[in-house]
MARGU-489740 format. One record per residue (C-alpha): residue number from 1; residue in three letters; z, y, x. Coordinates in steps of 0.05 Angstrom, whole numbers. Layout:
BEGIN
<num: NUM residu: Ala Z: Z Y: Y X: X> $
...
This chain:
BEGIN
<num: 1 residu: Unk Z: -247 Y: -191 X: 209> $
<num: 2 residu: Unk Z: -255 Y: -268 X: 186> $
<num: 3 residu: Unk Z: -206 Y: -323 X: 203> $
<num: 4 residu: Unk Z: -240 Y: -385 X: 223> $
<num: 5 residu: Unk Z: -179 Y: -418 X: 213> $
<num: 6 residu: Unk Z: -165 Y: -414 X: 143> $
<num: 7 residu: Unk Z: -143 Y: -429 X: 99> $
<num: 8 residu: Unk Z: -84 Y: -453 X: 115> $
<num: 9 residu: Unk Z: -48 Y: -521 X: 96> $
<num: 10 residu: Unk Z: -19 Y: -508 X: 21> $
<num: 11 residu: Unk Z: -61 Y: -446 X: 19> $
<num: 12 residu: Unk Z: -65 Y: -425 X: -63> $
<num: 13 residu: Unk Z: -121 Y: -438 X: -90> $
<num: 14 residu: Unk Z: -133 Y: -370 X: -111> $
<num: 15 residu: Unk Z: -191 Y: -314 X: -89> $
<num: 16 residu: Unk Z: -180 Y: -248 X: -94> $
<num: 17 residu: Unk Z: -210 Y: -180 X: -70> $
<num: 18 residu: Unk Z: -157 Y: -124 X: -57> $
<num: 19 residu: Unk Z: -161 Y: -52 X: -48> $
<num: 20 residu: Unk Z: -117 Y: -2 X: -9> $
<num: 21 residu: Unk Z: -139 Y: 80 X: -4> $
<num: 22 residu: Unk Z: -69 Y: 105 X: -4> $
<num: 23 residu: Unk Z: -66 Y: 133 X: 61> $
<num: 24 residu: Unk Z: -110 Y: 162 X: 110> $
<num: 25 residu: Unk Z: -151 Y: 96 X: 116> $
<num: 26 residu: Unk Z: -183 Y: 43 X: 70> $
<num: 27 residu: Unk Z: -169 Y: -19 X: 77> $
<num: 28 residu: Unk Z: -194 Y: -91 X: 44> $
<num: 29 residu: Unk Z: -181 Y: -162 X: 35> $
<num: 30 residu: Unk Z: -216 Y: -224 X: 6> $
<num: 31 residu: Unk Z: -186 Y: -284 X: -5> $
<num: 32 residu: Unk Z: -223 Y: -348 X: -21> $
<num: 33 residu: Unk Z: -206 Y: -421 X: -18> $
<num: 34 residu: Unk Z: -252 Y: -423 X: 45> $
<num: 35 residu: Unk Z: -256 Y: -358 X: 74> $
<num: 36 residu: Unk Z: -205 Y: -295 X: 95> $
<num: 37 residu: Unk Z: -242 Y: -230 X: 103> $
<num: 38 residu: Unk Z: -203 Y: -161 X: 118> $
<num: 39 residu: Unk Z: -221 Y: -91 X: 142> $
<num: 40 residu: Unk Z: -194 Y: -29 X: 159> $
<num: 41 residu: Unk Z: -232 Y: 36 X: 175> $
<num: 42 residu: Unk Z: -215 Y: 112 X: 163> $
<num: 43 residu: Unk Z: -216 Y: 137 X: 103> $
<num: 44 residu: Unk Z: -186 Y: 200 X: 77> $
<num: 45 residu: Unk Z: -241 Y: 252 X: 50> $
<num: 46 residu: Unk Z: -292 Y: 198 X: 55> $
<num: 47 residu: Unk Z: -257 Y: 136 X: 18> $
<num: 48 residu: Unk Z: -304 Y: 156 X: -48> $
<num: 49 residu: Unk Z: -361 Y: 149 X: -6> $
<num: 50 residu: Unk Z: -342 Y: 86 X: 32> $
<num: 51 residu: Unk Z: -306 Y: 39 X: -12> $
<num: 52 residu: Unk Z: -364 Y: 12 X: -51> $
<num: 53 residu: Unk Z: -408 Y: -2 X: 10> $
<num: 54 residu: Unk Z: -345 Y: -33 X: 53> $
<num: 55 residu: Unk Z: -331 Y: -81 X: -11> $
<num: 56 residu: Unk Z: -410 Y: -103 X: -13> $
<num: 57 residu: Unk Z: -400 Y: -118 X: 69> $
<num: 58 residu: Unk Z: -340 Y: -161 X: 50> $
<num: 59 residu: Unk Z: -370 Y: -195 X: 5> $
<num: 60 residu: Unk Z: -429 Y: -216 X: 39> $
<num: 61 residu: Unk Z: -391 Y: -223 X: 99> $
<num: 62 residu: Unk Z: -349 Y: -274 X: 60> $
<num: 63 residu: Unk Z: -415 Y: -311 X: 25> $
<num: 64 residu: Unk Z: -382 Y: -290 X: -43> $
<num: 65 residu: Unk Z: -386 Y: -249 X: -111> $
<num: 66 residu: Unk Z: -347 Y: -213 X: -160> $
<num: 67 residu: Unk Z: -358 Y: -268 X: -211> $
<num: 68 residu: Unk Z: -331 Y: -314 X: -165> $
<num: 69 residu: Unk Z: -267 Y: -280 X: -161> $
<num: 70 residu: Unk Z: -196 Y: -288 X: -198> $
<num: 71 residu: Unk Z: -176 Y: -221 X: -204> $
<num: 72 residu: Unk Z: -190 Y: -149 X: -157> $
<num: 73 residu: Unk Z: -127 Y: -124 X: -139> $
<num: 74 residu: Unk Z: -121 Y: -54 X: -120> $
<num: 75 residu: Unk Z: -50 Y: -7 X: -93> $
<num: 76 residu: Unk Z: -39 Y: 42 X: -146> $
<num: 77 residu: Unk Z: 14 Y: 95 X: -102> $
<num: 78 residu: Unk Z: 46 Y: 129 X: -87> $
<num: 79 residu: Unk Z: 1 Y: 160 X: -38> $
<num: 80 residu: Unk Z: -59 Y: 203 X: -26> $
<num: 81 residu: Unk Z: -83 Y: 227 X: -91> $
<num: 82 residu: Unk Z: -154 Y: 224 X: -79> $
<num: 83 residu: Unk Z: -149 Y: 162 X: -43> $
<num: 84 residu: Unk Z: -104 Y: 129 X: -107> $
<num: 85 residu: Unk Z: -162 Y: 157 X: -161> $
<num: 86 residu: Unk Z: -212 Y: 121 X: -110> $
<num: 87 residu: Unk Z: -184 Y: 47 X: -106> $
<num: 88 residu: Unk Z: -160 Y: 54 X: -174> $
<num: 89 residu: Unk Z: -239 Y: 73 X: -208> $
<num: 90 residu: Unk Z: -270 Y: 21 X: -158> $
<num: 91 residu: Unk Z: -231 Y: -42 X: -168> $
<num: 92 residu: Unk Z: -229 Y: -23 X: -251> $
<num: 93 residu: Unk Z: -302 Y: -19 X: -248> $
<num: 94 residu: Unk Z: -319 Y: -85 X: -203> $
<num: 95 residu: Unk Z: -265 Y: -121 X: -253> $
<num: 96 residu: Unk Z: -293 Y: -93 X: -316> $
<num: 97 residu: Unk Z: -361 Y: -103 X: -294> $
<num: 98 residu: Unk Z: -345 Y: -170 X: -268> $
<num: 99 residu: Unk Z: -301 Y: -198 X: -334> $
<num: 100 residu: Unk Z: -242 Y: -204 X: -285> $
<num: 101 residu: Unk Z: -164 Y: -173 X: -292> $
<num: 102 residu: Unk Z: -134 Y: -125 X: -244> $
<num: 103 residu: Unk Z: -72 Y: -131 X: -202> $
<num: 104 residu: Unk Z: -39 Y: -60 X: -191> $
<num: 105 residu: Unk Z: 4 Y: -60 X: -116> $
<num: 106 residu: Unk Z: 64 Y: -12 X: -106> $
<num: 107 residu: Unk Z: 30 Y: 8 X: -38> $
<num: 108 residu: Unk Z: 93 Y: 16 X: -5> $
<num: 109 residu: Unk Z: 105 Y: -53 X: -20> $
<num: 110 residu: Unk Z: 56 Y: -65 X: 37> $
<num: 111 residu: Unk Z: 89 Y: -27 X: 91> $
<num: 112 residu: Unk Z: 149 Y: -73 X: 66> $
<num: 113 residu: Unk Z: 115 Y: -131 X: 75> $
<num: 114 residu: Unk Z: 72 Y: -110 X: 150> $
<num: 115 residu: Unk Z: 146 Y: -88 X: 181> $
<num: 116 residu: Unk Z: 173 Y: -161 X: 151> $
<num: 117 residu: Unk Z: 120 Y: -189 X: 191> $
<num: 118 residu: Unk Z: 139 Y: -154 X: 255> $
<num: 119 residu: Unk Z: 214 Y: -171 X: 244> $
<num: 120 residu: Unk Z: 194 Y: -238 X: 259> $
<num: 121 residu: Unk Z: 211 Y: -312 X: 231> $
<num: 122 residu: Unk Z: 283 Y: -296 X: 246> $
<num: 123 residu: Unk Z: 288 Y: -237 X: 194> $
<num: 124 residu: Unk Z: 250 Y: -273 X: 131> $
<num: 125 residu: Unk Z: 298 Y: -293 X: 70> $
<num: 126 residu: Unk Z: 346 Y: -237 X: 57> $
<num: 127 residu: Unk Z: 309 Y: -181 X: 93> $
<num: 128 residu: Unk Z: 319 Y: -108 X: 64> $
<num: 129 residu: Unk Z: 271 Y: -52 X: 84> $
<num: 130 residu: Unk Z: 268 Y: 17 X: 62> $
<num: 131 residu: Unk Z: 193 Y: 45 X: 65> $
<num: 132 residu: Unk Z: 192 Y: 123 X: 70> $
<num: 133 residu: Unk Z: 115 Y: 152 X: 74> $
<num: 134 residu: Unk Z: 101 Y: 226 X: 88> $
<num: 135 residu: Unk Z: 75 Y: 254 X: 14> $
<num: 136 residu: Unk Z: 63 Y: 327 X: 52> $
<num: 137 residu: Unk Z: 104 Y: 393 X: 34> $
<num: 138 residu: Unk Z: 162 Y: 374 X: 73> $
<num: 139 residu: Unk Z: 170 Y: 303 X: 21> $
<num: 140 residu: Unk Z: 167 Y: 237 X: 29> $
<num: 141 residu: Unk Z: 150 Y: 171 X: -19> $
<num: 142 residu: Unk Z: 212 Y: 129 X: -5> $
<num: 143 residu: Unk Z: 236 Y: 58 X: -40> $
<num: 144 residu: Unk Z: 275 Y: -3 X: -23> $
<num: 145 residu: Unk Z: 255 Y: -80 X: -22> $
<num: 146 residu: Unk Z: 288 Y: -145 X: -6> $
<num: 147 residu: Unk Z: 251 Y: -206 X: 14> $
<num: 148 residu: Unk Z: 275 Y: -270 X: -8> $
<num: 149 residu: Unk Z: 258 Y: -343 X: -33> $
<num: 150 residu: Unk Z: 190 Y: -328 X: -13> $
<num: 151 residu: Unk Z: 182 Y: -266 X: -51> $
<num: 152 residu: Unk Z: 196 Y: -192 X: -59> $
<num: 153 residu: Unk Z: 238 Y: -159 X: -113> $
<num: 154 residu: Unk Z: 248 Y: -75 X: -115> $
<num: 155 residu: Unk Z: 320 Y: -56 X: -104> $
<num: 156 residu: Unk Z: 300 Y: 21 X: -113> $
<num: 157 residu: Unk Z: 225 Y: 43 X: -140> $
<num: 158 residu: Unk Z: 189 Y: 93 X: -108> $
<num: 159 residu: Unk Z: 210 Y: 159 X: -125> $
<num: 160 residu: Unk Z: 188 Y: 228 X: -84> $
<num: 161 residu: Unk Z: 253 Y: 260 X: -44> $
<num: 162 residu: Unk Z: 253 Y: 317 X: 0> $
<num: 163 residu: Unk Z: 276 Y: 307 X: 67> $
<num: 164 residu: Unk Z: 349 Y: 332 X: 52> $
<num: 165 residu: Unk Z: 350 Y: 294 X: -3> $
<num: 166 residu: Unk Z: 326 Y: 225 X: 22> $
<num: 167 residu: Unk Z: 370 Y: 236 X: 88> $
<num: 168 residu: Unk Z: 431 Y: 251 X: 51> $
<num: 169 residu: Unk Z: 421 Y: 185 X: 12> $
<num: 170 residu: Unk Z: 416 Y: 141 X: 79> $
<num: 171 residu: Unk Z: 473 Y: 187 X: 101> $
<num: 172 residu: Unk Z: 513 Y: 155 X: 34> $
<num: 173 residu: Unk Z: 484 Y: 93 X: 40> $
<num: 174 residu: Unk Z: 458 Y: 67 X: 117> $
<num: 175 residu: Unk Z: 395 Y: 23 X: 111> $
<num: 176 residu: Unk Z: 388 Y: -38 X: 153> $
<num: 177 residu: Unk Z: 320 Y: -15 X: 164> $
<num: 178 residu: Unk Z: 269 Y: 39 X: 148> $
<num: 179 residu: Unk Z: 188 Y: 32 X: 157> $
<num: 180 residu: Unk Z: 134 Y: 70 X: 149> $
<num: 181 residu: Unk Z: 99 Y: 138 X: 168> $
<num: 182 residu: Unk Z: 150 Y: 190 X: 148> $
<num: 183 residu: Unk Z: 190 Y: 167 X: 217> $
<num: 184 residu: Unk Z: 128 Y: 193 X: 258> $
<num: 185 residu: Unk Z: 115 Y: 264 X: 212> $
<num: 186 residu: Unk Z: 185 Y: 285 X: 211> $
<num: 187 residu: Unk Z: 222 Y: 249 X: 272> $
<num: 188 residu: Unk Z: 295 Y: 284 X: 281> $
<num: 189 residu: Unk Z: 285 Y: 309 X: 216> $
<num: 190 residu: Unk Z: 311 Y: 254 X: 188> $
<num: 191 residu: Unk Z: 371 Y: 216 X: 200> $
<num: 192 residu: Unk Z: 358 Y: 143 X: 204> $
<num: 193 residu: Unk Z: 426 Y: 127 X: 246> $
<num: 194 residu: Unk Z: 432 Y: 52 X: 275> $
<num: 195 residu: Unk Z: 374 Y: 29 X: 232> $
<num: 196 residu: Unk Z: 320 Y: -17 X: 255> $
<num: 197 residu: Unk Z: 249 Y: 29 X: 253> $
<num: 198 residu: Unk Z: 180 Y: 7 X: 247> $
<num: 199 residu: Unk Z: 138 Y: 66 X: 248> $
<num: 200 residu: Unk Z: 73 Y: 42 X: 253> $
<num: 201 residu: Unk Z: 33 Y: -19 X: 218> $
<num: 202 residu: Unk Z: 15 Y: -73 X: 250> $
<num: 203 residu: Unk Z: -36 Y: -106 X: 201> $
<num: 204 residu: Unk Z: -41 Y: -70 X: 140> $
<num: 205 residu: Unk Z: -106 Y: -111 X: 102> $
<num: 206 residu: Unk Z: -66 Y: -167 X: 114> $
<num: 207 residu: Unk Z: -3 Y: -151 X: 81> $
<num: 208 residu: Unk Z: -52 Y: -121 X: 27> $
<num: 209 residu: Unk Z: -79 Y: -191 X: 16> $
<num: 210 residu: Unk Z: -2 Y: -221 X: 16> $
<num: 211 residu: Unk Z: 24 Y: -175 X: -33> $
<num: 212 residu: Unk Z: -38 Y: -189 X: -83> $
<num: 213 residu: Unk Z: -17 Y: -263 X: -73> $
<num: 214 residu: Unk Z: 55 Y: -258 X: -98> $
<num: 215 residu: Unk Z: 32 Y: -208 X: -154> $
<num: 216 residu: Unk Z: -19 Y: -260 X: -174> $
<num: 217 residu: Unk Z: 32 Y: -315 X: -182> $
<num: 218 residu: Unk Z: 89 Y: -268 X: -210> $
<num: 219 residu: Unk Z: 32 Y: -269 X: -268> $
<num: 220 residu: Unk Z: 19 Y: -191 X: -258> $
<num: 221 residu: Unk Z: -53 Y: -185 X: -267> $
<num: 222 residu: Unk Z: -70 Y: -134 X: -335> $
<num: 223 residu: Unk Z: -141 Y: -112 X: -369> $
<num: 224 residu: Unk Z: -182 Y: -74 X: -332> $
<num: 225 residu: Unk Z: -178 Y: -24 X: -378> $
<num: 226 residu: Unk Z: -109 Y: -15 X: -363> $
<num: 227 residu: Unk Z: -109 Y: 0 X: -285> $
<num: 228 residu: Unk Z: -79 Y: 61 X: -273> $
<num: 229 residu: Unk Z: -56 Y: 98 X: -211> $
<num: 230 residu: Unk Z: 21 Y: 117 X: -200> $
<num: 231 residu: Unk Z: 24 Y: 187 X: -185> $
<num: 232 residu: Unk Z: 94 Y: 204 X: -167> $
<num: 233 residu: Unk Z: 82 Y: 288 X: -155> $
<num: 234 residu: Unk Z: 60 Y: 321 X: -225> $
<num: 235 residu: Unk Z: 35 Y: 380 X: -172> $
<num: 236 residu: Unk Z: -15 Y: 359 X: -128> $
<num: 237 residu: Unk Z: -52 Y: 426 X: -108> $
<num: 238 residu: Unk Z: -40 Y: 486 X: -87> $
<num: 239 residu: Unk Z: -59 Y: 561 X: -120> $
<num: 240 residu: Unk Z: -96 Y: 606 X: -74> $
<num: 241 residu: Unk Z: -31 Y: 655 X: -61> $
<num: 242 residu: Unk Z: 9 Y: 595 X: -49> $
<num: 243 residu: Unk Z: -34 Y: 567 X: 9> $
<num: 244 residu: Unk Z: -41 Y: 641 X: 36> $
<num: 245 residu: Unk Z: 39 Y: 635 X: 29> $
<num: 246 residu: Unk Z: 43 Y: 582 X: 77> $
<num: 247 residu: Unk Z: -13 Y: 606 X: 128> $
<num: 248 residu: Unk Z: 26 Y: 670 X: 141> $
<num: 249 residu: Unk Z: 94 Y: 626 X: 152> $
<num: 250 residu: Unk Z: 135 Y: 667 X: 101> $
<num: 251 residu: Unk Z: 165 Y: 612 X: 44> $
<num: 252 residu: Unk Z: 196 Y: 684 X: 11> $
């Protein structure tokens, strides 16, 4: 999707290309000073196989190249494993290949930033969002962010909880509002009391470009050779006798 009416008065002069494969679809942004290109398809098992050619359709969608870029900004996690090895090898090789820096995301960052957006003008400066994504196995990817002056700042990093644990911690400590997936997987499971909910994205290749923005003026971008995804499970596969374990419903 193109917006014929960019860029925007004040609009940095900045272009980027940004990455997302963390969850279940890819999603990508380009930013130029005359055009604004995003897309969002599925993903999952075939993100390896489709991020390459959707980048290429970007580009020529946006009449630009790599070498025209700033910097290829990609979210590192947490989130799908494959999916975080996948953004992670593509936008280190188009930046390497290109002589351009990378700009690693926190991807939860950008469920942050989409439920900000649905909050509306009235809940900008001073908003506070925790971001809770279902990681599988009965665990969820959970952090905290607050919005203001413009920009975001982490009041708790991602971290992996299990449900009891994460629930016991709003329980402690009542969040003003929760986003993300982790709402919809595990519903009454958890406990998210008078808290405002956003469940569901509204535009997530937009808050992908947004975040790269701020991360590009917070003077974030590294080496290509540095990129690196943020895995936050050191287990991420089950043996054969644990999956046959969990098909026949006994946890004993």
């Amino acid at each position: 999707m193109s917006d014929a009416a960019w860029p925007p008065e004040g609009a940095p002069d900045v272009r980027l290309l940004a990455l997302d494969s963390s969850t279940e679809r890819i999603c990508i942004a380009l930013q130029s000073a005359e055009h604004r290109v995003t897309r969002c398809e599925t993903g999952g098992a075939q993100a390896s196989a489709r991020m390459v050619p959707c980048v290429l359709e970007v580009l020529r969608e946006a009449g630009t190249g790599l070498h025209a870029l700033d910097a290829v900004a990609f979210a590192r996690g947490p989130g799908a494993f494959t999916g975080l090895r996948t953004a992670c090898a593509v936008a280190q090789g188009l930046a390497y290949g290109a002589g351009k820096p990378v700009l690693p995301l926190d991807s939860l960052l950008l469920v942050a930033d989409d439920a900000r957006e649905q909050a509306g003008p009235q809940c900008q400066n001073g908003f506070e969002v925790w971001v809770a994504m279902d990681a599988r196995m009965d665990e969820a990817y959970a952090g905290a962010y607050r919005f203001e002056n413009g920009a975001w700042r982490i009041r708790l990093a991602p971290a992996l909880y299990s449900l009891d644990a994460l629930t016991q911690r709003w329980r402690s400590d009542p969040p003003a509002a929760i986003a993300g997936s982790a709402l919809v997987s595990f519903g009454d499971r958890l406990v998210p009391g008078a808290a405002r909910c956003w469940p569901h994205e509204l535009d997530r290749a937009a808050a992908l470009m947004r975040v790269a923005r701020q991360a590009w003026a917070e003077g974030l971008a590294v080496d290509a050779a540095l990129a690196l995804p943020l895995y936050l499970r050191d287990k991420v596969a089950l043996t054969t006798e644990e999956r046959a374990v969990l098909r026949s419903g006994s946890g004993s």
